[in-house]
Structures are given as structure tokens and as C-alpha cells.
VMD Tcl script that builds the backbone (N, CA, C; Angstrom):
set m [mol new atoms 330]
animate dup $m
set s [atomselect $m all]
$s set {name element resname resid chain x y z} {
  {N N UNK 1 A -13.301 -68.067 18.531}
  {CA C UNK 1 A -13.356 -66.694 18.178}
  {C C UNK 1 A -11.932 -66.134 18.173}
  {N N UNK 2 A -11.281 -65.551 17.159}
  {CA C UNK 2 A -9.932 -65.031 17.163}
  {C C UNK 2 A -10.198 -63.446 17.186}
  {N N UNK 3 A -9.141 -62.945 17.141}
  {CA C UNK 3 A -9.155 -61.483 17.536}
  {C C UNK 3 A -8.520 -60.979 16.460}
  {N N UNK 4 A -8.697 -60.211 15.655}
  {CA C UNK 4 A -7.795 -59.487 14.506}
  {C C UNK 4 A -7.727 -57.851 14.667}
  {N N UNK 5 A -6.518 -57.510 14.942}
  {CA C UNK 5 A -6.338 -56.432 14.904}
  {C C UNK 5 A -6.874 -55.536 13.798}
  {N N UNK 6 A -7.269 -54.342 14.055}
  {CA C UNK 6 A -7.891 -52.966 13.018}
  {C C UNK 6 A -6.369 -52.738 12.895}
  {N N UNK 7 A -6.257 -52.341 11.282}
  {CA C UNK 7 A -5.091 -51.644 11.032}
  {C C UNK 7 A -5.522 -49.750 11.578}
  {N N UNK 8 A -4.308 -49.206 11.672}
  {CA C UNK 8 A -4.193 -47.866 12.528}
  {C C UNK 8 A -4.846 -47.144 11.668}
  {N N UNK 9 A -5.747 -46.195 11.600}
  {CA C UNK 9 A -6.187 -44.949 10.500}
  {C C UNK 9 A -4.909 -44.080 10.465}
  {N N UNK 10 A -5.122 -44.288 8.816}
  {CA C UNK 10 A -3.808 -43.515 8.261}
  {C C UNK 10 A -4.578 -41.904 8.064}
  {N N UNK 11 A -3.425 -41.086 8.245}
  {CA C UNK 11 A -4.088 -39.421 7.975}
  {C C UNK 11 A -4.099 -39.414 6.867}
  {N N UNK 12 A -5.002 -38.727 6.182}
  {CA C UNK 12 A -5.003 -37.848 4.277}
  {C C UNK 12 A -3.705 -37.716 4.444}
  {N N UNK 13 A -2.946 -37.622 2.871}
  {CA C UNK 13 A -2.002 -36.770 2.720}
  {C C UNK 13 A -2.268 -35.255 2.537}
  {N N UNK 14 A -1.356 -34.278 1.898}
  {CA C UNK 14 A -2.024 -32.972 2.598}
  {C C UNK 14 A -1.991 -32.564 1.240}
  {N N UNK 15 A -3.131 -31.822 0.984}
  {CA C UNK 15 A -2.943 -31.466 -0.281}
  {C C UNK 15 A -1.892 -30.740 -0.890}
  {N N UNK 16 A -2.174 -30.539 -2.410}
  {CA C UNK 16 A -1.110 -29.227 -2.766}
  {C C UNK 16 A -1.282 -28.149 -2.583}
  {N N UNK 17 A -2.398 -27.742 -2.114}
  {CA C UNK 17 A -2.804 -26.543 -1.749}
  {C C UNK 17 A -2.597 -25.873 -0.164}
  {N N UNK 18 A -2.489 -26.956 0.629}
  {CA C UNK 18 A -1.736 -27.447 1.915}
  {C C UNK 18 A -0.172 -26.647 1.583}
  {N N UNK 19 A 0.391 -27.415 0.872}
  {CA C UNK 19 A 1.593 -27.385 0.870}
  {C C UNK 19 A 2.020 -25.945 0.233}
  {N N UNK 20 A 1.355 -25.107 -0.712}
  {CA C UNK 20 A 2.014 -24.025 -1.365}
  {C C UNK 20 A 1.509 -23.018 0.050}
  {N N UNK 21 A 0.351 -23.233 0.921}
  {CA C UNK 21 A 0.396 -22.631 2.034}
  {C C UNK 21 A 1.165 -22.425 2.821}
  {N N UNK 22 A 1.905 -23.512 3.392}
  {CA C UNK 22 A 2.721 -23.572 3.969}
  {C C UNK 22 A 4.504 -22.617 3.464}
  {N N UNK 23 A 4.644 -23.040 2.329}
  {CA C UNK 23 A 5.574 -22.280 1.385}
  {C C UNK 23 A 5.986 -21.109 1.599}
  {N N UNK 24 A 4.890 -20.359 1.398}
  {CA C UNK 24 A 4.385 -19.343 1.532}
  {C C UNK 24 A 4.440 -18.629 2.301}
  {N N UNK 25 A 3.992 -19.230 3.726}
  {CA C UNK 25 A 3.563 -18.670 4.969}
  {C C UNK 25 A 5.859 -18.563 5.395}
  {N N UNK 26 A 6.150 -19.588 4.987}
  {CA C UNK 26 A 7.733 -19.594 5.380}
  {C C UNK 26 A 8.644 -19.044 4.859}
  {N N UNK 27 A 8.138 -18.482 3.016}
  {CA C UNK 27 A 9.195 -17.294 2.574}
  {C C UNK 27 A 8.318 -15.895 2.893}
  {N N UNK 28 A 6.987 -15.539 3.642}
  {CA C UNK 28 A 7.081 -14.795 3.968}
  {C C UNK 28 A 7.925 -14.615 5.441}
  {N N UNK 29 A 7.786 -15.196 6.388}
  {CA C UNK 29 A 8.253 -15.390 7.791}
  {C C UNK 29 A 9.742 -14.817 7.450}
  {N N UNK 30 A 10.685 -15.909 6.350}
  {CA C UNK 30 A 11.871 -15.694 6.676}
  {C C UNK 30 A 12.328 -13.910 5.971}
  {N N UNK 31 A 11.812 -13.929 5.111}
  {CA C UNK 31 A 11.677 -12.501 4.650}
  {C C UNK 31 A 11.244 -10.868 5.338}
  {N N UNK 32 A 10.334 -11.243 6.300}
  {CA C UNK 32 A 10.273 -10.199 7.676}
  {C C UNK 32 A 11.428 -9.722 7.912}
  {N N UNK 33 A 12.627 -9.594 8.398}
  {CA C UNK 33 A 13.772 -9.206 8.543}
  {C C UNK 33 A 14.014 -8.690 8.220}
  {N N UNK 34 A 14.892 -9.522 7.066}
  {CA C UNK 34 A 15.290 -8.457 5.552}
  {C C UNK 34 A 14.661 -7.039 5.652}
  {N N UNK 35 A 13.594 -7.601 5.189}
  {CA C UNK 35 A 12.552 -6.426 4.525}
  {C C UNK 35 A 12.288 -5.212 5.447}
  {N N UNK 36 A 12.347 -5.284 7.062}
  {CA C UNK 36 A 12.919 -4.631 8.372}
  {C C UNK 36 A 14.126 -3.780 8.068}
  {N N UNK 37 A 15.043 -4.410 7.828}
  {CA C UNK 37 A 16.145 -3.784 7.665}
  {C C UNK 37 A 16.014 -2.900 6.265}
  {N N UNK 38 A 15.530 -3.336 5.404}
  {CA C UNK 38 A 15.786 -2.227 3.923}
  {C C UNK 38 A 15.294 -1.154 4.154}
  {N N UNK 39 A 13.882 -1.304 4.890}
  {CA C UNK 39 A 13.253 -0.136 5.526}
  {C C UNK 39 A 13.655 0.801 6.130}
  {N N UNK 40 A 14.339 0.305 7.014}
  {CA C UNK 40 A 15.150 1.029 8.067}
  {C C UNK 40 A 16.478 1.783 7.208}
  {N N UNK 41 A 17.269 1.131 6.523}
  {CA C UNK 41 A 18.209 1.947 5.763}
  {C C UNK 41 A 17.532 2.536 5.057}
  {N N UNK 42 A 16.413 2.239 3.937}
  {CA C UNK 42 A 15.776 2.887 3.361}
  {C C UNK 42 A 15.239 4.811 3.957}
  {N N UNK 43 A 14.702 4.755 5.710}
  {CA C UNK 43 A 14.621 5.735 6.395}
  {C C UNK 43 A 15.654 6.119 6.091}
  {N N UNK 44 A 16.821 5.809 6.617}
  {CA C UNK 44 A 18.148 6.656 7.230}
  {C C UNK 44 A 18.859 7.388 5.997}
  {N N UNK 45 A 18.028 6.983 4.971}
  {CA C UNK 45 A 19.130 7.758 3.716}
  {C C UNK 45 A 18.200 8.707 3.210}
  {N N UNK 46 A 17.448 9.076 3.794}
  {CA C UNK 46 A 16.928 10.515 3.549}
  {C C UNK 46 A 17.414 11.479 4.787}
  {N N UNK 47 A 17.102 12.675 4.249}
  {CA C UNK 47 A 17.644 13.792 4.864}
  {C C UNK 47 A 16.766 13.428 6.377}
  {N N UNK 48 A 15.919 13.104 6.397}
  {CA C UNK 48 A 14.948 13.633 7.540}
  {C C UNK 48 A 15.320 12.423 8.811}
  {N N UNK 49 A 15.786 11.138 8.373}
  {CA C UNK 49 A 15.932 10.263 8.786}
  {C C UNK 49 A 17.896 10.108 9.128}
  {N N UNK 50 A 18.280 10.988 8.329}
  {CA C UNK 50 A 19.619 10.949 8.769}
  {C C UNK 50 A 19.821 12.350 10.043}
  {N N UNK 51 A 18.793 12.985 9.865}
  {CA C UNK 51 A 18.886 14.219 10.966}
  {C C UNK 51 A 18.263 13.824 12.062}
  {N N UNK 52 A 17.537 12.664 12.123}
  {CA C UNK 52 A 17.142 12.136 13.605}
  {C C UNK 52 A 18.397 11.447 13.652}
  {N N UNK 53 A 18.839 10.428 13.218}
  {CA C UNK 53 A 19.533 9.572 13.787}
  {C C UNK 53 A 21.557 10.554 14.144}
  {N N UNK 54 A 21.694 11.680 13.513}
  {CA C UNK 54 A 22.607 12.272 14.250}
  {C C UNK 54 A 22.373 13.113 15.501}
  {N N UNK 55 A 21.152 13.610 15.805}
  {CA C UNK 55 A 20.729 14.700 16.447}
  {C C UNK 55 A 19.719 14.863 17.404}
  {N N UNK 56 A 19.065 13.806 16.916}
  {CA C UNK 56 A 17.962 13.374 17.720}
  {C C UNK 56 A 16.774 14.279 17.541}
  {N N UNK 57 A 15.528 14.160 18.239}
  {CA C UNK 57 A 14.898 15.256 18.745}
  {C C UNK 57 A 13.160 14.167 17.600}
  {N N UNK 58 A 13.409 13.483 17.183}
  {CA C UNK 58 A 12.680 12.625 16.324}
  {C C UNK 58 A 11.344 12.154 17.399}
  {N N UNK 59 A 10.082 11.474 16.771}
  {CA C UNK 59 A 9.161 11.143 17.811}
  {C C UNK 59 A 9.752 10.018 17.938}
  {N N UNK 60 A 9.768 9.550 19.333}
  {CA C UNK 60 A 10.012 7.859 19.957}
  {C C UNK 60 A 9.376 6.536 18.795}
  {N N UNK 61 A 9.932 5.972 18.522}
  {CA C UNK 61 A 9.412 4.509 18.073}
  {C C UNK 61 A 8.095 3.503 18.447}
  {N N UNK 62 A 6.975 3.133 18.494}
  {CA C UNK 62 A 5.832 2.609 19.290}
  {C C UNK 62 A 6.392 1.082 19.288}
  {N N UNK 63 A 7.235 1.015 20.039}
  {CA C UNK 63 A 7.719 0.037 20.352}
  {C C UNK 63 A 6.577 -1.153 20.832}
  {N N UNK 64 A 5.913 -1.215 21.607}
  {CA C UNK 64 A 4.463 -1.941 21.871}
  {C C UNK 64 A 3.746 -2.287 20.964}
  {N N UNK 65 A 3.717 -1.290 19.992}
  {CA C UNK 65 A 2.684 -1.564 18.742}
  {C C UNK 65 A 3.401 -2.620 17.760}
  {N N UNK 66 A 4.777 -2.354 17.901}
  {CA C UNK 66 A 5.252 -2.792 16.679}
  {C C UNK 66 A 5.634 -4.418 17.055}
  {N N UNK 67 A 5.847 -4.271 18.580}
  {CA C UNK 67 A 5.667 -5.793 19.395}
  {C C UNK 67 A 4.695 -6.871 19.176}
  {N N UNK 68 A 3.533 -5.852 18.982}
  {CA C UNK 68 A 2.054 -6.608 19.046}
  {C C UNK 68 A 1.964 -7.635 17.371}
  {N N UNK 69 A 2.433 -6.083 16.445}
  {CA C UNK 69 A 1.999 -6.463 15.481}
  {C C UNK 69 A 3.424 -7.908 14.988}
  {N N UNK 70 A 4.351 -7.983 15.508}
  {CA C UNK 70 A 5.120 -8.704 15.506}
  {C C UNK 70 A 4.275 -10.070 15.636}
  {N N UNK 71 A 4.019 -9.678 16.967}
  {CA C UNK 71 A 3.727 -11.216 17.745}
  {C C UNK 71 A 2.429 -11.753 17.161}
  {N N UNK 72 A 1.844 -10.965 16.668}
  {CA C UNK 72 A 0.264 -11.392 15.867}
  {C C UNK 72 A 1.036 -11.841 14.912}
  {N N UNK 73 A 1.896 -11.600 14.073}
  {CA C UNK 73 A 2.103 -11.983 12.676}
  {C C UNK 73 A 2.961 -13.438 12.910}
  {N N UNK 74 A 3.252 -13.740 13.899}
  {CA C UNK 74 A 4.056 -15.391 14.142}
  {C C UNK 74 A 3.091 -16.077 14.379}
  {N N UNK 75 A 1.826 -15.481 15.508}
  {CA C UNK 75 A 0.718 -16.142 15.617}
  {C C UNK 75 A 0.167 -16.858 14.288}
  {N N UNK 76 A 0.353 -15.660 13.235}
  {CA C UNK 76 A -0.630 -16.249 12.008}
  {C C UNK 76 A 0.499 -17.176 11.673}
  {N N UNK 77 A 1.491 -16.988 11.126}
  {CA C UNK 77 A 2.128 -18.046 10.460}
  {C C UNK 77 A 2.405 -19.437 11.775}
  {N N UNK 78 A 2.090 -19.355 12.595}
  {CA C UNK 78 A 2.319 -20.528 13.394}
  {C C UNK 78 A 0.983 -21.541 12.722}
  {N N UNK 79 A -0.395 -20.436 12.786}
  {CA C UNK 79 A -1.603 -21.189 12.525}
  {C C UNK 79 A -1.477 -21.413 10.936}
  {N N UNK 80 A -0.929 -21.071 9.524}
  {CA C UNK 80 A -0.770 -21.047 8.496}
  {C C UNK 80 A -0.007 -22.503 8.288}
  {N N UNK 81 A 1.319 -22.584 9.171}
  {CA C UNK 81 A 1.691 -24.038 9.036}
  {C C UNK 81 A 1.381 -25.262 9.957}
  {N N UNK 82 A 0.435 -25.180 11.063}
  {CA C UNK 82 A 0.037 -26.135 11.472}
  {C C UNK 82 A -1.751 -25.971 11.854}
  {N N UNK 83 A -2.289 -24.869 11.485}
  {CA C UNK 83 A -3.556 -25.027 12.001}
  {C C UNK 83 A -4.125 -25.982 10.772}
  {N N UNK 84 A -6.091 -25.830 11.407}
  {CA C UNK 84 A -6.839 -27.098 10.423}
  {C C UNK 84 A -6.223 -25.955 8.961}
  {N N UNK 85 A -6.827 -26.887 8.235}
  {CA C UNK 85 A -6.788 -26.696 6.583}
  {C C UNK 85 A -8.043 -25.509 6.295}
  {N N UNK 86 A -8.958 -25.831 6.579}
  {CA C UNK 86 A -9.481 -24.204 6.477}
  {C C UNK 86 A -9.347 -22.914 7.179}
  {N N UNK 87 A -8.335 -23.039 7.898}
  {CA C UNK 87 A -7.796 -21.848 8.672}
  {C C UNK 87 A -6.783 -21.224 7.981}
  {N N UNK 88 A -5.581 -22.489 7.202}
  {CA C UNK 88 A -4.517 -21.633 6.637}
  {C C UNK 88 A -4.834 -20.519 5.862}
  {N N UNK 89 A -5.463 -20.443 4.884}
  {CA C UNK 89 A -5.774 -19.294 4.114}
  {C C UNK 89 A -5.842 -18.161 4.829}
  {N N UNK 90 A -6.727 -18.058 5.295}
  {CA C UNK 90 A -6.961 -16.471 6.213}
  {C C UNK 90 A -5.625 -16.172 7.244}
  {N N UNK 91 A -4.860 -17.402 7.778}
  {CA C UNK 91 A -4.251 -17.150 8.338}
  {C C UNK 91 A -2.398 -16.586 7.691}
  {N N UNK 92 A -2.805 -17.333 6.442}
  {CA C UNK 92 A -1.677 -16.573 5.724}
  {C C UNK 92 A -1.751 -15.202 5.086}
  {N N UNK 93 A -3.392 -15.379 4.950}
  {CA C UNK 93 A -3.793 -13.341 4.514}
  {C C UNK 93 A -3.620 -12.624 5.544}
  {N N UNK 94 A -3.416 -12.712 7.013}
  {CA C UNK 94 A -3.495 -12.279 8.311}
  {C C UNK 94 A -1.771 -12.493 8.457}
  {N N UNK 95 A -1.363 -13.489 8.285}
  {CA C UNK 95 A 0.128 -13.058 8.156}
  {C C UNK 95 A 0.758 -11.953 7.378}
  {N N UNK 96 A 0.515 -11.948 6.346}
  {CA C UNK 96 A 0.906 -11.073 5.370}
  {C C UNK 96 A 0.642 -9.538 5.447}
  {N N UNK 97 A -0.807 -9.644 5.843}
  {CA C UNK 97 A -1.052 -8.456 6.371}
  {C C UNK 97 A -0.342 -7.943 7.397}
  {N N UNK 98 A -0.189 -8.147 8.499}
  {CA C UNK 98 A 0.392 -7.842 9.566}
  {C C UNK 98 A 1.842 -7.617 9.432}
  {N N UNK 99 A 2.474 -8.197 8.684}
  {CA C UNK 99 A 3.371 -8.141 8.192}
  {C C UNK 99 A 4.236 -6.932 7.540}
  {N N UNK 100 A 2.506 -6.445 6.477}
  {CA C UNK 100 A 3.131 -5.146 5.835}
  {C C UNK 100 A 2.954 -4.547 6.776}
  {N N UNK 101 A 1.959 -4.225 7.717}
  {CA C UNK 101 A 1.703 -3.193 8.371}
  {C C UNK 101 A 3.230 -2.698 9.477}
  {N N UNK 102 A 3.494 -4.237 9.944}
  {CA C UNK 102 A 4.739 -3.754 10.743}
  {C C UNK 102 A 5.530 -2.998 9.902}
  {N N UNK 103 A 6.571 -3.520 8.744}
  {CA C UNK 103 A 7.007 -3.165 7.733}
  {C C UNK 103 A 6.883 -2.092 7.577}
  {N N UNK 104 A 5.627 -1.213 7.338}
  {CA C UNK 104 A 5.079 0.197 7.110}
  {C C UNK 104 A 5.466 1.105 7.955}
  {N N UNK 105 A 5.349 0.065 9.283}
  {CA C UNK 105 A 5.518 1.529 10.570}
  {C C UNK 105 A 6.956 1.626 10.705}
  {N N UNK 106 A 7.569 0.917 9.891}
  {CA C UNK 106 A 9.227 1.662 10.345}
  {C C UNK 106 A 9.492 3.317 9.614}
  {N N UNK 107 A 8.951 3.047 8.415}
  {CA C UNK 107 A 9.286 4.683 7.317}
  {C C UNK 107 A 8.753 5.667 8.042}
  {N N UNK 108 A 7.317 5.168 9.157}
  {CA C UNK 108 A 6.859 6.546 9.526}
  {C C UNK 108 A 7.428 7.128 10.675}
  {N N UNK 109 A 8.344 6.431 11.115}
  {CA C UNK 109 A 8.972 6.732 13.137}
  {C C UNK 109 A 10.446 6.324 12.331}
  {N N UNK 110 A 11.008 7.664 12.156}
  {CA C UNK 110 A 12.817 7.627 11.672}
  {C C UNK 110 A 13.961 7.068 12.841}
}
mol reanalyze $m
mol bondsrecalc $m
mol representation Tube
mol addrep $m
């Protein structure tokens, strides 16, 4: 009786649909920033946004909120490039989303 090794199970390759997910999920990620900052100058060059930032007296920033929605939106793109394959989707619509929303709350707190 001889012994023959099982060759190792090879993984699927990942689809293309895999892959434009992933894409995706990483020019939105690296684009967060940016798009932070235009906002933010975008505020400051109006009248209302240049009279808080000399003078003050503006409502406080929701710093917590904007933490949360931060940290949810890495969550998604963490799960977008490595969760299962039927997760990426939602998790890149859940990135994106979260995304604008942070994005959003800068124009409204100068």
C-alpha cells in the first residue's frame, strides 16, 4: 500500500467583479481627504465661514459624529477589500455612503 499525497486545494481566482470592487473601494478611501479638505476651503471662502474662522462665535464641530462616521466608513472599506464576495457590494455602497455623509457635515459646522 503506498501513500500519495492530495495536492493542496487551490482558491478560485477572484473575479472581475471582485477586483473593480476592490478598485473602487481604494479610489474612494484615498479620495476621502482631498475631498475633506475642498470642503473645508470650500466653507472658508464664503462670507459666513470666513467670519467664524476670524471671530469666532460659530456652533462647535460634532467632532464624535464625524469620528464615528469616519470610523464606520474604514470599517466598510476594510470589509469591501477583504470581506466574503457577497458582502463587498453593500459594503462599498456603505462606504460610499458614509463617506458623503462625513463629507456633507463639514459645509454645515464652518
Amino acid at each position: 500500500m503506498t501513500w500519495t499525497p492530495r495536492p493542496a486545494a487551490v482558491a478560485a481566482p477572484p473575479s472581475a467583479g471582485a477586483a473593480r470592487i476592490r478598485v473602487r473601494a481604494l479610489i474612494a478611501a484615498v479620495l476621502f481627504v482631498p475631498a475633506l479638505v475642498v470642503a473645508k476651503i470650500l466653507v472658508l471662502a464664503t462670507e459666513q465661514g470666513s467670519r467664524c474662522l476670524m471671530y469666532g462665535g460659530c456652533a462647535p464641530f460634532p467632532v464624535l459624529l464625524f469620528l464615528a462616521l469616519s470610523g464606520a466608513a474604514l470599517a466598510a472599506t476594510v470589509l469591501a477589500l477583504a470581506g466574503p464576495q457577497r458582502m463587498r457590494p453593500g459594503a462599498l455602497t456603505a462606504q460610499l455612503l458614509l463617506e458623503l455623509v462625513a463629507v456633507g457635515l463639514v459645509p454645515v459646522f464652518p
